[in-house]
Every structure is written in structure tokens, then in C-alpha cells.
C-alpha positions as CSV (number, residue, x, y, z in Angstrom):
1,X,4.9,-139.3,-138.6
2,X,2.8,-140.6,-141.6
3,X,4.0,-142.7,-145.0
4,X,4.5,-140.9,-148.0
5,X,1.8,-142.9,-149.2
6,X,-0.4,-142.0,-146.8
7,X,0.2,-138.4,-148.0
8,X,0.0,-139.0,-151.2
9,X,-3.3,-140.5,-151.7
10,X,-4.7,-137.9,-148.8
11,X,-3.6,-135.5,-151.4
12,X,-5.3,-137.0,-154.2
13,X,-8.6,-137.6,-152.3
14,X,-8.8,-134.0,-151.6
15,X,-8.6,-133.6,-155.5
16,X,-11.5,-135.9,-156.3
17,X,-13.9,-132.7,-156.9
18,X,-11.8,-130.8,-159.4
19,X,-9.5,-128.8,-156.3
20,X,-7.2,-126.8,-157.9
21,X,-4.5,-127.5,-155.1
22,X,-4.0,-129.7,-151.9
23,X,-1.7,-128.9,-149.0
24,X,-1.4,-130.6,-145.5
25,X,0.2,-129.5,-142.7
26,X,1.5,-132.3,-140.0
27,X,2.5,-131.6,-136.6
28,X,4.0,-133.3,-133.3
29,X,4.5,-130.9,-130.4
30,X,5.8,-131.6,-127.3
31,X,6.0,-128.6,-124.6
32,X,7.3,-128.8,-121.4
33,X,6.4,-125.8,-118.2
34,X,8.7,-125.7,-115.2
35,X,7.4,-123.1,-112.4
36,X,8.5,-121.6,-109.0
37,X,8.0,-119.2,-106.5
38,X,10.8,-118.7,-104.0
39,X,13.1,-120.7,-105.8
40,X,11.2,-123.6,-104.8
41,X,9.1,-125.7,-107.8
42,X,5.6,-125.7,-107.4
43,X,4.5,-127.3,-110.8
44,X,5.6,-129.2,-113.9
45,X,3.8,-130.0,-116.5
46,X,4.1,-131.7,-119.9
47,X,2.0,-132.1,-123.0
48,X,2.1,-133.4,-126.6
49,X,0.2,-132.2,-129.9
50,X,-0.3,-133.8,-132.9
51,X,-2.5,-133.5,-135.9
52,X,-3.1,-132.6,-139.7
53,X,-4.7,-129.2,-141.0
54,X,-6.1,-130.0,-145.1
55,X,-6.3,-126.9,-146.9
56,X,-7.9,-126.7,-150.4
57,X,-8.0,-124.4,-153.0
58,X,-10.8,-123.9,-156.3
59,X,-10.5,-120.9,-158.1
60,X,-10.7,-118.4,-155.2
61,X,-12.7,-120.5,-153.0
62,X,-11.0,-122.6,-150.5
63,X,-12.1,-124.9,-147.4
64,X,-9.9,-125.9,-144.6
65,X,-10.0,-128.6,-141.8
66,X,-7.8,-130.1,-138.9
67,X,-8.0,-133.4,-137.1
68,X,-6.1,-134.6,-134.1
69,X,-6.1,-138.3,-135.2
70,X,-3.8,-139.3,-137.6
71,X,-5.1,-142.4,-138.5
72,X,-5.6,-143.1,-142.2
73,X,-9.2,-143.4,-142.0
74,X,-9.6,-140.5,-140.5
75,X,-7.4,-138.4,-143.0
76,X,-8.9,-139.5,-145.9
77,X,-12.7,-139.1,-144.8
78,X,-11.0,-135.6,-143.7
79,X,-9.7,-134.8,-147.3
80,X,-13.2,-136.3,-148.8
81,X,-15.5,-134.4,-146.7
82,X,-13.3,-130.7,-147.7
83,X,-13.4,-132.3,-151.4
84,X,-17.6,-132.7,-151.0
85,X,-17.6,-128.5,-150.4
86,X,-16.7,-128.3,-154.1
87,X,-18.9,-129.4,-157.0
88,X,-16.9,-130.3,-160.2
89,X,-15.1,-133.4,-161.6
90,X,-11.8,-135.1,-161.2
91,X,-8.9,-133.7,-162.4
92,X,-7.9,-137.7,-162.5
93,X,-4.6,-135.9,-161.2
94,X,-2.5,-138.9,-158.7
95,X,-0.4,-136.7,-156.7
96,X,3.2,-137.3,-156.2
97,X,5.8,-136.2,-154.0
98,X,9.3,-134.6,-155.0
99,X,12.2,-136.3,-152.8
100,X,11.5,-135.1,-148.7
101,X,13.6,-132.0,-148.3
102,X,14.6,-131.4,-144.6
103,X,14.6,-127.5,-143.3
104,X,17.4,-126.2,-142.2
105,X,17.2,-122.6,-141.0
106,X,17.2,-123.4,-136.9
107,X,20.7,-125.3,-136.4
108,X,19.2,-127.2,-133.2
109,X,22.8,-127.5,-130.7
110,X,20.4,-128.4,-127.4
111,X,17.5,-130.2,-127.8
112,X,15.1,-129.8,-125.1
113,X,14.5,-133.2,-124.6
114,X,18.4,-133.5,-123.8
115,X,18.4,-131.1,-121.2
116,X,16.8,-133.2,-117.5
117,X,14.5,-131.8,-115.4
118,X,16.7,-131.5,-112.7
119,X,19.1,-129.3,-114.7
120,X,16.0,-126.9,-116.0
121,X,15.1,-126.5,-112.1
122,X,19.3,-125.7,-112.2
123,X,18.3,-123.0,-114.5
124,X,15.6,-121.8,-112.7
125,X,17.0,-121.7,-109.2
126,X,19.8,-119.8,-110.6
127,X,17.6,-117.2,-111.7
128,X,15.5,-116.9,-108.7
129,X,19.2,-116.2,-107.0
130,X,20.3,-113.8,-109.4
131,X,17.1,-111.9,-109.3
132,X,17.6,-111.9,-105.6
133,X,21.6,-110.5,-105.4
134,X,20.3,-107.2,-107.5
135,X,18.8,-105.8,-104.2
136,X,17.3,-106.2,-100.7
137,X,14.0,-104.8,-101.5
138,X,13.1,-108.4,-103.2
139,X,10.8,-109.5,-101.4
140,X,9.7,-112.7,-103.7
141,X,10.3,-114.5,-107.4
142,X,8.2,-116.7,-109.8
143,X,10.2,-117.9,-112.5
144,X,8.8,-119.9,-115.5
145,X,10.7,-122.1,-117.9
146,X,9.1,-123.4,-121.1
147,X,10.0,-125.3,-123.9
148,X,8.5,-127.0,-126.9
149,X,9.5,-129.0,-130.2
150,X,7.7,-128.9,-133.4
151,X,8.2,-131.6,-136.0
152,X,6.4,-131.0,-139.1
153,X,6.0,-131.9,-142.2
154,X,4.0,-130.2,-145.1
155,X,3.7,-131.7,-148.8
156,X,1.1,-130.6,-151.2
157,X,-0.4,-131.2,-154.9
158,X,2.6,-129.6,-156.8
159,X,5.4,-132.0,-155.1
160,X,6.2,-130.2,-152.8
161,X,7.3,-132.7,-149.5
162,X,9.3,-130.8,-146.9
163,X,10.4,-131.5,-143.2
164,X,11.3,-129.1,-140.1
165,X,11.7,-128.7,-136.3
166,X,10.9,-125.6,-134.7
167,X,12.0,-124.9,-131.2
168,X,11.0,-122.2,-128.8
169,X,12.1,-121.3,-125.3
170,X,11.9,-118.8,-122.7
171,X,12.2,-118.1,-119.4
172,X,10.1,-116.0,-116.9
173,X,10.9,-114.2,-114.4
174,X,9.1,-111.9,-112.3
175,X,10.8,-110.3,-109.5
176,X,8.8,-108.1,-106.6
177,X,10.0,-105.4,-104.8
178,X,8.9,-104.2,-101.0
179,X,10.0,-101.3,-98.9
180,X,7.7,-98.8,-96.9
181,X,4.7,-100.8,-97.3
182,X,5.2,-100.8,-101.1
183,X,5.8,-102.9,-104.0
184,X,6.4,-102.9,-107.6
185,X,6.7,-106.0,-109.6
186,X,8.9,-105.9,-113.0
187,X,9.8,-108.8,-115.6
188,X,12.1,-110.2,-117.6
189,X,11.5,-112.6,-120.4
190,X,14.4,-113.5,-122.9
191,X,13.6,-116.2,-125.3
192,X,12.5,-117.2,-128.8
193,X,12.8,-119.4,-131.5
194,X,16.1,-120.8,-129.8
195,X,17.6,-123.8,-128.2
196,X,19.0,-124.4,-124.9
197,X,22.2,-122.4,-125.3
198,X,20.0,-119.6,-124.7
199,X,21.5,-120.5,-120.9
């Protein structure tokens, strides 16, 4: 998402004031919302996030800022503004990075962008069935499928320089019940931090 040069003189910027510590948090999200009543898809919708959190630390003060644009520019007036809350020297500390260290602990087996849209409707349309075949009494379904993929990376003034992807998904599904002029509604909604072999 952004050179380890970029990083690393980000870092040093925020340092410029006598910060103890510099940490910065990266992030590219896309999510994805798939949603039907009836079994029949009444809205899709995708979005992407991306931006930088600085976080600085002096003593037990500490000053934090995000930005959505990850141009240079921006980063480093980001880092210099956060580094103007404190009033002290330079450490004349120039940060560097230990070797990028990719995160492990989610073993991603189907990535959301792999699975199409037409097979997610799949997914949903076979719920809406299912919820159907438990009894007679219901009446109507909305079912929701989302999805969204993190990539990150977070290095700060010690070395550390690590990489992950986070993954969530869930679907949602609300069933509703009518008999005698009543109705109850009741919902379901297994997911998590897990892939697509959650189906």
C-alpha cells in the first residue's frame, strides 16, 4: 500500500519533537452487502476503505490522528502536525524497519473476492429456501450476506513492520412467521472472522 520508505521517514517525522514512540496503522478494506426479501435481490452494494491512523507517545501523553489519503504529503504534514502537540527536541532518532513479517493466524482458503456475485445470490437463495422448508407458517425472508477484506500493515519506531488480512463474513437471515393473524420474526446470523467455507 505504501513504500517502506514512505514509512519510515513518516515515522521519523512524528519523532521530530522528542516522541518517545511512533506507530502507524494502514488499512485497505473492501466490503461487499448482498440483500433479499423473498428470495429475490433487492440491493448490492460495494465499498472500499483505506487510510493511516498516527499514534504517538511522550511520557504518558499521547496524540493520535487518521487520514484517508495516503499520499505522501499528506502523511508526513499528518505525522508533523501530532509531532507540533509536543514541545521538546529531536531525539535525531532515523527510524528503521526490521524485515516485513506477514501474519499468519487466519489461513484465508476462499477469498471473497473469488467467490462471484452470482454464486453469493446462490448462497442466499438457498437460504431463503431452507428457511422456507422448516414450516408453512413462513410467511416471508430477508437474508443479508456480507463480506469484507482487511489488508493492513502496522510498523512503528522500534522496527517493528508487520503485514495481515483480516476477513469477516456473515449471513443474515430473518425468517417471519404468520398464522391466526399473528406473527413472530426470529433470526439467524452465523459468521465471523472466517472465509467463504463458512458455506
Amino acid at each position: 500500500m505504501i513504500k517502506e520508505k514512505i514509512i519510515k521517514e513518516v515515522l521519523t517525522t512524528a519523532l521530530t519533537t522528542g516522541a518517545d514512540f511512533a506507530e502507524i496503522f494502514i488499512e485497505n478494506k473492501d466490503a461487499n452487502m448482498l440483500q433479499a426479501e423473498g428470495g429475490i435481490i433487492s440491493s448490492a452494494n460495494s465499498s472500499n476503505t483505506k487510510g493511516a491512523g498516527i499514534r504517538l507517545f511522550k511520557g504518558k501523553e499521547r496524540v493520535y490522528g487518521y487520514s484517508n489519503n495516503l499520499e505522501t504529503e499528506k502523511l508526513l504534514k499528518l505525522a508533523s502536525d501530532l509531532a507540533s502537540s509536543f514541545k521538546g527536541k529531536s531525539l535525531n532518532k532515523k527510524v528503521e524497519l526490521n524485515d516485513l513479517e506477514k501474519l499468519s493466524h487466519h489461513k484465508i482458503k476462499i477469498h471473497p473476492k473469488d467467490v462471484s456475485i452470482e454464486q453469493k445470490a446462490k448462497y442466499i437463495k438457498d437460504a431463503h429456501y431452507y428457511a422456507k422448508s422448516v414450516d408453512e407458517c413462513i410467511s416471508q425472508t430477508r437474508v443479508a450476506l456480507m463480506d469484507d477484506a482487511q489488508d493492513i500493515v502496522v510498523a512503528n519506531s522500534n522496527g517493528k513492520y508487520v503485514t495481515d488480512t483480516r476477513v469477516r463474513t456473515r449471513i443474515l437471515i430473518n425468517s417471519i412467521a404468520s398464522k391466526d393473524g399473528q406473527s413472530q420474526t426470529v433470526s439467524e446470523g452465523p459468521g465471523g472472522q472466517v472465509f467463504y467455507e463458512l458455506f
